[in-house]
C-alpha positions as a Markdown table, in Angstrom:
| # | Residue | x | y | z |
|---|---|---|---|---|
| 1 | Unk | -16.3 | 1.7 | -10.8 |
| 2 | Unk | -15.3 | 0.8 | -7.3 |
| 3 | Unk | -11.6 | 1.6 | -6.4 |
| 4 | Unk | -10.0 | -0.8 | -4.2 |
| 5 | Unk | -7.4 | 0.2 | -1.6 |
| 6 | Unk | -5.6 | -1.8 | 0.8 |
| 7 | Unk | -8.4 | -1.4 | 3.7 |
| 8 | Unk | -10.1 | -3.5 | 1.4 |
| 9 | Unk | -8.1 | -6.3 | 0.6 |
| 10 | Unk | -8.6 | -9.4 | 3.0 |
| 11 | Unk | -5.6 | -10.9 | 4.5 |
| 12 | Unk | -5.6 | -14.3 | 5.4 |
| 13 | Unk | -3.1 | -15.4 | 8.1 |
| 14 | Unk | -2.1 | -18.9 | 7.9 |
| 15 | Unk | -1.2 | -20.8 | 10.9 |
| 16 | Unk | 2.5 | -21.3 | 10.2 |
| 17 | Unk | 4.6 | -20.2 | 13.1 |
| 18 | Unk | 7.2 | -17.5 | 12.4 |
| 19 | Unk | 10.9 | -17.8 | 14.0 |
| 20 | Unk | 11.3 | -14.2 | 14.7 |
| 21 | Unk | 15.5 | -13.3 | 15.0 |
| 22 | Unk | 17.4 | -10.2 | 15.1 |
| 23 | Unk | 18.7 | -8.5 | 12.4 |
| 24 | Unk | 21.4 | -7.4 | 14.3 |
| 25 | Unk | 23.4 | -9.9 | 15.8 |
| 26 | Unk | 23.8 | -9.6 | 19.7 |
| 27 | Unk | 20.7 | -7.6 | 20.1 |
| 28 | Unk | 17.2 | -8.9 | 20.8 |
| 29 | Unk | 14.2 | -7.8 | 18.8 |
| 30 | Unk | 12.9 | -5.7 | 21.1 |
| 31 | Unk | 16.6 | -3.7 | 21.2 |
| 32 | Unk | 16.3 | -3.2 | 17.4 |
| 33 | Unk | 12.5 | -1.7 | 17.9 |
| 34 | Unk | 13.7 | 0.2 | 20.5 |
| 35 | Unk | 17.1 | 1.6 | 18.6 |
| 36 | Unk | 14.9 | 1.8 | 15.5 |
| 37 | Unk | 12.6 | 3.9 | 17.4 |
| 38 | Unk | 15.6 | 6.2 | 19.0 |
| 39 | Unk | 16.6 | 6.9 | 15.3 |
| 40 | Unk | 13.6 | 7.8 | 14.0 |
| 41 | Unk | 12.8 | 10.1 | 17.1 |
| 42 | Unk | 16.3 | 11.7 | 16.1 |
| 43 | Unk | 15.4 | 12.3 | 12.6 |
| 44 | Unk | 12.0 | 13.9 | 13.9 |
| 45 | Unk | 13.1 | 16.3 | 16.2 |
| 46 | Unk | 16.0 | 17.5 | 13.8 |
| 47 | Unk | 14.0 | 21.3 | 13.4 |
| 48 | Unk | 15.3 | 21.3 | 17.2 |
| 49 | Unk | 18.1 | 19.9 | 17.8 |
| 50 | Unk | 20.9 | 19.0 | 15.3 |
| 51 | Unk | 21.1 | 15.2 | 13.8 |
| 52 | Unk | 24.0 | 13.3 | 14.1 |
| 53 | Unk | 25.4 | 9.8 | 12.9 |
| 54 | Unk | 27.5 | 9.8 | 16.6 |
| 55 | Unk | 24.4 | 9.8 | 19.1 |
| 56 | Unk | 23.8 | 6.7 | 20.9 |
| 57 | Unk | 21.1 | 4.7 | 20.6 |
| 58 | Unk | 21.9 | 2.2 | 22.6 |
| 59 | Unk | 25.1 | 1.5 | 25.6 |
| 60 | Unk | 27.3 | 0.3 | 22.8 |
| 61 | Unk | 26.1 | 1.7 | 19.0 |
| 62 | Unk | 25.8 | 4.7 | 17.9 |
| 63 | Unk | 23.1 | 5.3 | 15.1 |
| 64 | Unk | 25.7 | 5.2 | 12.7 |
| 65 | Unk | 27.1 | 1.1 | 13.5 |
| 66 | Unk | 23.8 | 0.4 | 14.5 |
| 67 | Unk | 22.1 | 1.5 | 10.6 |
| 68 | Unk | 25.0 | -0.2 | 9.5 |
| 69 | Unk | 24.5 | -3.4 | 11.3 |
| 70 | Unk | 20.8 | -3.2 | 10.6 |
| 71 | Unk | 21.1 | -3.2 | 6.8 |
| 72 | Unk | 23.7 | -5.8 | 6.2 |
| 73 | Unk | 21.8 | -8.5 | 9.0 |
| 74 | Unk | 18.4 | -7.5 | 6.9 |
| 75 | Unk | 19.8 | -8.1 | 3.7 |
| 76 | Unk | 21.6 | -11.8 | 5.5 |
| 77 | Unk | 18.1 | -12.5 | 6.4 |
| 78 | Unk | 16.2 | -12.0 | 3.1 |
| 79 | Unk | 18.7 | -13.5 | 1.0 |
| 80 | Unk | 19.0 | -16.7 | 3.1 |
| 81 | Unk | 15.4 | -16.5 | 3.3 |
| 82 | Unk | 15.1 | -16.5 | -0.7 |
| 83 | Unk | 17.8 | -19.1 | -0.9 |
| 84 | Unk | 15.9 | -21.8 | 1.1 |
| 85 | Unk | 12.5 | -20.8 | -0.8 |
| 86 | Unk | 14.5 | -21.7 | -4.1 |
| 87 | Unk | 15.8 | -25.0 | -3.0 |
| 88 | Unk | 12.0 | -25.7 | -1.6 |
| 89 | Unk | 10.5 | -25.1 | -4.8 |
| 90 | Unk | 13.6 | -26.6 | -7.0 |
């Protein structure tokens, strides 16, 4: 019996055009990929150097305000996202 994985599975992209935004307000997606980035690079190199909430990732955030920020304007998103899907379909 043939096992099917993701590699397998065919994805069809439609044509619909995506409005991409921030999920931090008063940073630009490519700011949040590039904190996003410093925070995982802190987390990887914790066997040499200590990992701390304080470090900067950015001129104004530290990894701390920035996780913060990150969640709560991903969870904005999704939920408004859901909301106007409901009303769609309603």
């Amino acid at each position: 019996m043939p096992v099917s994985t993701r590699s397998n599975k065919v994805v069809v992209h439609s044509k619909i055009k995506r409005n991409v935004t921030s999920a931090v307000e008063g940073l630009t997606v490519a700011d949040v990929r590039r904190c996003l980035d410093k925070v995982r690079k802190s987390w990887a190199d914790l066997d040499k150097t200590h990992f701390s909430l304080l470090i900067p990732v950015n001129d104004n955030l530290t990894i701390q305000d920035f996780c913060f920020r990150f969640v709560l304007g991903h969870h904005r998103k999704r939920h408004a996202k859901s909301k106007t899907k409901t009303r769609a379909s309603s």
